[in-house]
Legacy VTK file of the C-alpha trace (Angstrom):
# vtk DataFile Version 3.0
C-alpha trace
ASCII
DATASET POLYDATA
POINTS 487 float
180.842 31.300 106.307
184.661 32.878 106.411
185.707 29.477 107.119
184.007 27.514 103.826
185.082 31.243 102.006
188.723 30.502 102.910
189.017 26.766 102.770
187.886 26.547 99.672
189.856 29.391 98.407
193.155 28.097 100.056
192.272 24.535 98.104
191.569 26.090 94.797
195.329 28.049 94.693
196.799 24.731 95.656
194.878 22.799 92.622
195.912 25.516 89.952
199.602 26.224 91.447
199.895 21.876 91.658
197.612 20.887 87.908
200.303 22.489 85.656
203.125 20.528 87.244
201.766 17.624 87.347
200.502 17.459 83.962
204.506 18.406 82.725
205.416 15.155 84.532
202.970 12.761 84.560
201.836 10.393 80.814
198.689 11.234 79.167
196.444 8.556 81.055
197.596 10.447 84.616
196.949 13.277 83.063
193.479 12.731 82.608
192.808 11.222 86.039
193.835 14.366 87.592
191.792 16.202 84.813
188.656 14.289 86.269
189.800 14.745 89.770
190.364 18.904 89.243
186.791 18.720 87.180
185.328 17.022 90.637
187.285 19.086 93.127
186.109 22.172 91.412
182.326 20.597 91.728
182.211 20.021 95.350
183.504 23.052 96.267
181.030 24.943 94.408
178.508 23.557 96.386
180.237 23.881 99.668
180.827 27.393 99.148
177.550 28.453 97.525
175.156 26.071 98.388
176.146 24.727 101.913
176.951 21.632 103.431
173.844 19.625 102.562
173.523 20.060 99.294
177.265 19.049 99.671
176.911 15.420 101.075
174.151 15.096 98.692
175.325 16.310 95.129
178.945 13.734 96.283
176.106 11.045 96.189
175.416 12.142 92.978
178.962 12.359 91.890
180.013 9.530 93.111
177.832 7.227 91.388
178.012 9.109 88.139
181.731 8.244 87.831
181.080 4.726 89.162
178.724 3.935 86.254
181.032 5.744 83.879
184.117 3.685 84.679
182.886 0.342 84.708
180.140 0.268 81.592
181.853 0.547 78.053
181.713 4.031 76.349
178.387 2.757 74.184
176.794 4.126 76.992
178.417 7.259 77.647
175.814 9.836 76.599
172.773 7.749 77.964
174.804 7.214 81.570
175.285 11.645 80.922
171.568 12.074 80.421
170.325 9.781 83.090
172.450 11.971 85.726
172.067 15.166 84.371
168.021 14.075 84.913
168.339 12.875 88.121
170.358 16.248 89.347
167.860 18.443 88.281
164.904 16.548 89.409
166.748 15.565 92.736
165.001 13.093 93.775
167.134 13.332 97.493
165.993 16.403 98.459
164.158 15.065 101.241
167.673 13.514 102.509
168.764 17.503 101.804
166.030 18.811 104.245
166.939 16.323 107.181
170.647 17.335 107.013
170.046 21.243 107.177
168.202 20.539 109.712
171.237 19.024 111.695
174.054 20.581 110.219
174.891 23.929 112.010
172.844 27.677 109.600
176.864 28.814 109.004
177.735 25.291 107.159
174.492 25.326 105.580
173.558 28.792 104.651
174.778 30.445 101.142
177.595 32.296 101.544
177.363 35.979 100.646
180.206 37.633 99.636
180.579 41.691 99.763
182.887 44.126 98.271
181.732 46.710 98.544
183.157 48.023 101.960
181.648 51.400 103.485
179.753 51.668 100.435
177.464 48.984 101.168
174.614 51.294 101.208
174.688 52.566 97.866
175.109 49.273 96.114
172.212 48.079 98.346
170.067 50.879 96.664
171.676 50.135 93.518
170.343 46.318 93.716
167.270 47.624 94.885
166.798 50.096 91.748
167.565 47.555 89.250
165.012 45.213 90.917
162.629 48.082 90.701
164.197 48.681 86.866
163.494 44.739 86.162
159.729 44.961 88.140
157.809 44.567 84.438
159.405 41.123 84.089
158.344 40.452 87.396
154.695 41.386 86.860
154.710 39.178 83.778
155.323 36.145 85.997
152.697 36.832 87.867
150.125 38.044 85.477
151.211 36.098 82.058
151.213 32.316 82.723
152.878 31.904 79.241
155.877 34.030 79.891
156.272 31.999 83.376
156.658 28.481 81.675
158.909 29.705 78.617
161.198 31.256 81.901
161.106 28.265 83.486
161.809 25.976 80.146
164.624 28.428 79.275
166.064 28.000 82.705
165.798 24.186 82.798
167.178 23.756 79.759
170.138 25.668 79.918
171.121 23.990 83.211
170.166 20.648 81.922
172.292 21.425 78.791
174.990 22.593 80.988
175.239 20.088 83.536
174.844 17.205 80.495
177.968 18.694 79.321
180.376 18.732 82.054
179.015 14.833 82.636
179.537 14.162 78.784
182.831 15.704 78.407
184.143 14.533 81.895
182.921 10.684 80.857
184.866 11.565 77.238
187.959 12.298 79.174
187.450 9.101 81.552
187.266 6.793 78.408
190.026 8.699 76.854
192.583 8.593 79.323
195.220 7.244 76.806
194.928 10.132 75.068
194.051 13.344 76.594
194.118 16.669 75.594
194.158 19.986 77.636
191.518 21.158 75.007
189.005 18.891 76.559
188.872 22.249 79.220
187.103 24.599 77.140
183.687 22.920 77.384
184.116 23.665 80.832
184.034 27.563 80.032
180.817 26.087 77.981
179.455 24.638 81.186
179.849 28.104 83.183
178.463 30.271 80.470
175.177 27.845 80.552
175.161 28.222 84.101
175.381 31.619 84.007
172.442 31.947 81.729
170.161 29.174 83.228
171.292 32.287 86.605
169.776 35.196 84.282
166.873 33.048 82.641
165.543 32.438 86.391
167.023 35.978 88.393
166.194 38.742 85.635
164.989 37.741 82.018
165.509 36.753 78.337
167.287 40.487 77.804
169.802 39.190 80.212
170.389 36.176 79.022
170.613 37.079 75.266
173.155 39.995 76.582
175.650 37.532 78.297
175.217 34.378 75.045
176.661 38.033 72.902
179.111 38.473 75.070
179.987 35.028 75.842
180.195 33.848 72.510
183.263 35.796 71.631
185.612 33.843 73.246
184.519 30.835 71.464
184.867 32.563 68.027
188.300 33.612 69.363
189.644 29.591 70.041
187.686 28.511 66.857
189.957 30.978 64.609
193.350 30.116 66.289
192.555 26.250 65.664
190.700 26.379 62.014
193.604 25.813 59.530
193.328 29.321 57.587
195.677 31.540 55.642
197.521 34.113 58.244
196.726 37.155 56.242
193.409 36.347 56.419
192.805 35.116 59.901
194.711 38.025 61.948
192.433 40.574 59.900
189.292 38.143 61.287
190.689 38.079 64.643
191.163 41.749 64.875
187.787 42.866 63.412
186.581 40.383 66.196
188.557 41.907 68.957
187.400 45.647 68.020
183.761 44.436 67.482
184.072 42.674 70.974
185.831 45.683 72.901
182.605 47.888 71.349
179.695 45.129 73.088
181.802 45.343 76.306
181.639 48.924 76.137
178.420 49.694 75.505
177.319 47.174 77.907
179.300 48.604 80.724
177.333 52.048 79.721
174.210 50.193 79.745
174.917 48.843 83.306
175.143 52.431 84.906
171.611 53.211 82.682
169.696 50.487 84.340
168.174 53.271 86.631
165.016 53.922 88.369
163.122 56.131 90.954
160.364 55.148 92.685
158.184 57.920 95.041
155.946 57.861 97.662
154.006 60.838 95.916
152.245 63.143 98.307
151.385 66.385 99.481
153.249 67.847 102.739
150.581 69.072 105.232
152.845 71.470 106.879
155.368 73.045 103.323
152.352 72.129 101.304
154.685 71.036 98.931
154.774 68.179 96.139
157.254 65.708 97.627
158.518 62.845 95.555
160.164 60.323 98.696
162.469 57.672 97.268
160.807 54.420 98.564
164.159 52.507 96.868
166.105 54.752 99.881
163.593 53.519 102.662
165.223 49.691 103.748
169.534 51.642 104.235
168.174 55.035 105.543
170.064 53.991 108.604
173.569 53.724 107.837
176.977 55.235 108.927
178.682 55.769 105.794
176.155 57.787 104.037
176.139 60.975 106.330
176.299 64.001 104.324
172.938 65.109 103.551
172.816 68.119 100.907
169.956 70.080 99.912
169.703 72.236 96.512
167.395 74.548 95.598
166.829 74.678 91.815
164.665 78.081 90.323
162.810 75.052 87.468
159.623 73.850 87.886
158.677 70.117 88.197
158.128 69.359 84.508
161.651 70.657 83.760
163.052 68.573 86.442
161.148 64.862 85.752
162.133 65.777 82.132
166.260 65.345 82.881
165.429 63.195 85.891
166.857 59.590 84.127
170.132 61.648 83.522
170.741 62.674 86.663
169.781 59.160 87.775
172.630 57.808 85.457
174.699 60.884 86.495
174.271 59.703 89.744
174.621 55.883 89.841
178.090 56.432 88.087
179.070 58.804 91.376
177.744 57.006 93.899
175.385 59.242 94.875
171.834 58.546 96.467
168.971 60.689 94.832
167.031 60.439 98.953
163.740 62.652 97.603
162.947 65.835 95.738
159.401 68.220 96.555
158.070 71.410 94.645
156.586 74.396 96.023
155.986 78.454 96.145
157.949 78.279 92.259
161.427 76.374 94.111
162.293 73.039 93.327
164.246 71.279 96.361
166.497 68.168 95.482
168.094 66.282 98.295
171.043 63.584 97.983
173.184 61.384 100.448
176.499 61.210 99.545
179.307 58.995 101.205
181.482 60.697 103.973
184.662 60.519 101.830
182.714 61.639 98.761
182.722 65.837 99.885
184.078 66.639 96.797
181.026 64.449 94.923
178.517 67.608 96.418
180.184 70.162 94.700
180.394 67.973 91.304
176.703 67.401 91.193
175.731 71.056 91.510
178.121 72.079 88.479
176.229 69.309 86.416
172.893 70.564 87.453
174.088 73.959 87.228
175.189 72.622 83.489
172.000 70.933 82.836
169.486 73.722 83.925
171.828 76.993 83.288
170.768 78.197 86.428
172.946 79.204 89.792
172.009 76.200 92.291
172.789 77.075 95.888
172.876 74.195 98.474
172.588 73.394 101.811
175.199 70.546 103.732
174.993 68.927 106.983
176.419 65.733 108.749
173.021 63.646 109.507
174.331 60.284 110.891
171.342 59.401 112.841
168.915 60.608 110.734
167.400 62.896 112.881
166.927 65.739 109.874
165.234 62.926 107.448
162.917 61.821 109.810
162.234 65.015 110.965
161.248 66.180 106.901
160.310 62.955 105.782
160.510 59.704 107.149
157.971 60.859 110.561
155.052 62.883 108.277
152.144 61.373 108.661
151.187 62.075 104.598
154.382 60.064 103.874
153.758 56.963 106.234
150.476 57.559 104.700
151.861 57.593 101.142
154.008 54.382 101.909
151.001 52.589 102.431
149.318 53.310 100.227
152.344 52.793 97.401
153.052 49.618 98.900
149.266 48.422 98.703
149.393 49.313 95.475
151.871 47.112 94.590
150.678 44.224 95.970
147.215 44.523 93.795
149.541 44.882 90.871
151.633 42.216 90.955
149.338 39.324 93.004
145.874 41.300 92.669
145.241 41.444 96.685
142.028 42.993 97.659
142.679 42.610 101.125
146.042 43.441 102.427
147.405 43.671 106.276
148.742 46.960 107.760
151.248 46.721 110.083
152.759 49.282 111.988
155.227 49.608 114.857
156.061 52.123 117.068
157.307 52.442 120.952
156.116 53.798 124.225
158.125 55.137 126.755
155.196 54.946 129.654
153.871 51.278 130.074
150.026 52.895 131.317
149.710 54.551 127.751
149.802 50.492 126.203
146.178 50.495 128.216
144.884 53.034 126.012
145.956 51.581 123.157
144.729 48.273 124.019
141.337 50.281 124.268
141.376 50.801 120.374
143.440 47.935 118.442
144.789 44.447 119.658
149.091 44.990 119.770
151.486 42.658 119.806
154.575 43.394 122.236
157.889 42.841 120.820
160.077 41.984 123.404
163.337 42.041 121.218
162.402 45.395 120.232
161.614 46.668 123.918
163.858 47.219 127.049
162.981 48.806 130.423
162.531 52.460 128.924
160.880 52.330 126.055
158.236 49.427 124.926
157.962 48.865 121.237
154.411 47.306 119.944
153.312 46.107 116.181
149.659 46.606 115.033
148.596 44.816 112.698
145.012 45.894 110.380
143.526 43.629 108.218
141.861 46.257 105.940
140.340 46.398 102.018
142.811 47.604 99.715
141.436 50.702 98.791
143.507 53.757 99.402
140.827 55.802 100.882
140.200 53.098 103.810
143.942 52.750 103.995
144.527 56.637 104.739
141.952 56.769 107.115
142.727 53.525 108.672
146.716 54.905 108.995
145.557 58.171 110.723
143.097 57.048 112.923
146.045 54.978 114.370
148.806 57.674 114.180
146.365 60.469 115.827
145.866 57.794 118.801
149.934 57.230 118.786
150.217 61.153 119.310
147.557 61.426 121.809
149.323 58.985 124.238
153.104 60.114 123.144
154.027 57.283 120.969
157.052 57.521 118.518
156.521 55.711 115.377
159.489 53.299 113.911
157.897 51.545 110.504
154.799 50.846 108.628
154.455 47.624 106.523
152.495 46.180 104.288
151.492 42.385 103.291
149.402 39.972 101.639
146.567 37.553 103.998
148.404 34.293 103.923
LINES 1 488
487 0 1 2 3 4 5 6 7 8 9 10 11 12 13 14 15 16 17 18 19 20 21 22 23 24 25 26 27 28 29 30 31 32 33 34 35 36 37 38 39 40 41 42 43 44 45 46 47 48 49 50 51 52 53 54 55 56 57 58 59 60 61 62 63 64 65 66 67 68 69 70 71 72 73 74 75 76 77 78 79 80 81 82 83 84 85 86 87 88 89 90 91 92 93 94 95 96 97 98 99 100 101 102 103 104 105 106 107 108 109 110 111 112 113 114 115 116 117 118 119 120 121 122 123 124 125 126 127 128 129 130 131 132 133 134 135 136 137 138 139 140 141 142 143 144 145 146 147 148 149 150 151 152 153 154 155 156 157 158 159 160 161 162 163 164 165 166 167 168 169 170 171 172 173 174 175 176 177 178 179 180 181 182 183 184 185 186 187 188 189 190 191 192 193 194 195 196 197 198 199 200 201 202 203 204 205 206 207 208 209 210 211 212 213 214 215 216 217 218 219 220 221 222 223 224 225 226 227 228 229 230 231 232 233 234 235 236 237 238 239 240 241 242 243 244 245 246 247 248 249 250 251 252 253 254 255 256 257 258 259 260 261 262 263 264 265 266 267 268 269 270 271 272 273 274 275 276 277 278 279 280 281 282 283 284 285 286 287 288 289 290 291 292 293 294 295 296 297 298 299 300 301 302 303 304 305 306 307 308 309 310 311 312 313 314 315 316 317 318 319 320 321 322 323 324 325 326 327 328 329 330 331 332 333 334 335 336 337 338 339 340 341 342 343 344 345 346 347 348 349 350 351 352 353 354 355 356 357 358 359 360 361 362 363 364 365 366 367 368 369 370 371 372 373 374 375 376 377 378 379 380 381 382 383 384 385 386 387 388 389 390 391 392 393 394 395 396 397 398 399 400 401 402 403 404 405 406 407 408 409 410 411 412 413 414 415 416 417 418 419 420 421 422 423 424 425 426 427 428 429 430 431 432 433 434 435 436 437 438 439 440 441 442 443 444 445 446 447 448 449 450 451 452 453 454 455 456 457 458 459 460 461 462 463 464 465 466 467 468 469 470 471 472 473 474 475 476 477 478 479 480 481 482 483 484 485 486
């Protein structure tokens, strides 16, 4: 994936360093064949870098008889050649061809490319994708549960790609049959194309909010070029332009604040059997628990109780996703409230800063408690290895099956290891186990049970403990309880 990442990146500087020379030197009818060659360039490798190899060879297929058709018939039938290949793209009608070649083309040619920059932060903008997914989660449901809202998606999302891709084929076949007399100009459809692109993206990924926030933001720009060209009075287009500017710098803004509010906080809600407290686990934490970045573990103890807390909980969520800061759980009990939070190991200073702004928030002293947990052993210990929260998981996560695809029957399956091979006989006794051999190595065997059971959260609970008491009866250490749909 480094390899397509840095061709294509090497190619692309080489274009835009070469186009602006060339287009000094060469007549107005070179100048548009290179404009058509950049436009194509520019295509491919979008494909090859985002979409892979096969979709590659195939889309050049497409490409290449698109711009056969447009140079040889006359420019009558410019917008009927667009439409007929803007059709055919989105129906693809070779995606059978597609199929056969990722099957022989090597996963790294073939695979999208992911790109990260986040560094040793990784972790926290994992959780941060996670919480927005969770934040977005009512959208989801209504695809799911409100056949209307699914086709209107799926129209909006067609036709803003269809509108998109018709215009890059339009305006490339306008250049092609106006090679005598191009114009540099002709390149802002292609910031058209990408904002269509970009919406058809939000129409499909996260929703209509989305996609009406990037067509306010987007369509700035285009105001911008329309004012410099439109033949108008100085004194009263600089005012225009400058009320524009201010009233765009204000969107931007508030947007930016908006990002950082998109925030969330989903618990496994349950009862400890041994504090007796009210613990709220942060199920968004669960899939980067293991990391070796976020290491410092703090602990404050707040003198509030719980309604004071979930009342100034979304501000310290947005406190928080501005500071980098994981919010890992939070419990009540005996009149204490107990927050705990992961912070980065560069980020010491980021432990003090969050207990002045809770001291701030709750004008009370907040002591706290630090330590260096970078295997875990103090989460799992308080958390993660409680039987009422693998029993809480469960049930959350059963829950949220029935409410987004309405399962009645779900599967439970849960893994855990073995260091003596006999103790596998008594488990075989109880429940069928599957042995996971990737999982396993001479000292320690790691198994996965899997219970098809009703989804009802009192036959879940018992279910869960009937296996975890056998687990602890024969030494077993448990890793990770899942949850999924009959298929």
């Amino acid at each position: 994936m480094k390899v397509r990442l840095i061709t294509s990146s090497i190619i692309l500087i080489v274009l835009f360093i070469t186009y602006p020379s060339l287009l000094l030197f060469l007549e107005p009818y070179g100048q548009g064949i290179i404009s058509v060659i950049l436009i194509c360039i520019i295509t491919i490798l979008s494909f090859f870098v985002f979409s892979g190899l096969d979709k590659l060879i195939v889309y050049i297929i497409y490409i290449f008889f698109t711009l056969l058709f447009l140079f040889l018939l006359p420019a009558d039938y410019q917008v009927l050649i667009a439409l007929t290949a803007t059709f055919t793209m989105i129906v693809h009608p070779l995606s059978s061809l597609e199929k056969k070649l990722s099957k022989i083309i090597h996963p790294n040619l073939t695979n999208p490319i992911r790109i990260h920059l986040s560094g040793s932060y990784w972790p926290y903008f994992e959780y941060r994708s996670s919480m927005k997914a969770f934040y977005h989660l009512p959208q989801s449901k209504k695809l799911h549960q409100n056949k209307w809202y699914l086709l209107s998606r799926q129209f909006t999302t067609l036709f803003l790609l269809f509108f998109g891709v018709f215009i890059l084929i339009n305006e490339t076949s306008a250049i092609i049959n106006a090679l005598d007399n191009f114009s540099i100009t002709r390149f802002i459809s292609l910031y058209v194309v990408f904002w269509f692109v970009l919406m058809s993206y939000y129409s499909y990924k996260k929703g209509f909010t989305t996609v009406l926030r990037a067509l306010m933001i987007g369509i700035f720009p285009m105001i911008f070029y329309i004012l410099i060209v439109v033949p108008l009075e100085n004194y009263i287009k600089f005012p225009m332009m400058m009320i524009l500017l201010i009233v765009f710098l204000f969107i931007v803004i508030f947007e930016f604040n908006r990002y950082f509010e998109r925030v969330s906080f989903d618990a496994f809600d349950y009862i400890d059997e041994k504090t007796h407290q009210h613990v709220y686990a942060n199920s968004l934490f669960e899939p980067i628990i293991y990391n070796d970045t976020y290491i410092l573990s703090a602990h404050y103890l707040i003198k509030i109780s719980l309604t004071t807390f979930h009342q100034h909980l979304r501000q310290i969520l947005i406190y928080a996703n501005k500071k980098h800061i994981i919010l890992t759980a939070y419990a009540y009990g005996e009149q204490m409230f107990h927050l705990y939070a992961d912070f980065h190991f560069n980020d010491r200073l980021n432990v003090d800063l969050l207990k002045t702004y809770l001291e701030s928030l709750f004008i009370v002293g907040i002591p706290y408690e630090l330590i260096e947990d970078k295997h875990k052993n103090v989460y799992e210990k308080r958390f993660y290895h409680q039987s009422s929260y693998i029993i809480a998981r469960a049930n959350h996560l059963s829950k949220q099956l029935e409410d987004v695809s309405n399962e009645k029957i779900v599967i439970l399956s849960l893994f855990m290891f073995f260091e003596n091979l006999h103790s596998l006989t008594y488990i075989q006794k109880h429940y069928q186990y599957q042995l996971i051999k990737d999982m396993s190595t001479d000292d320690y065997h790691t198994i996965q049970i899997d219970l098809p059971i009703v989804n009802n959260p009192y036959a879940i609970t018992q279910s869960v403990q009937d296996v975890l008491s056998i687990m602890n009866q024969h030494h077993g250490q448990f890793i990770r309880i899942l949850v999924s749909k009959i298929l």
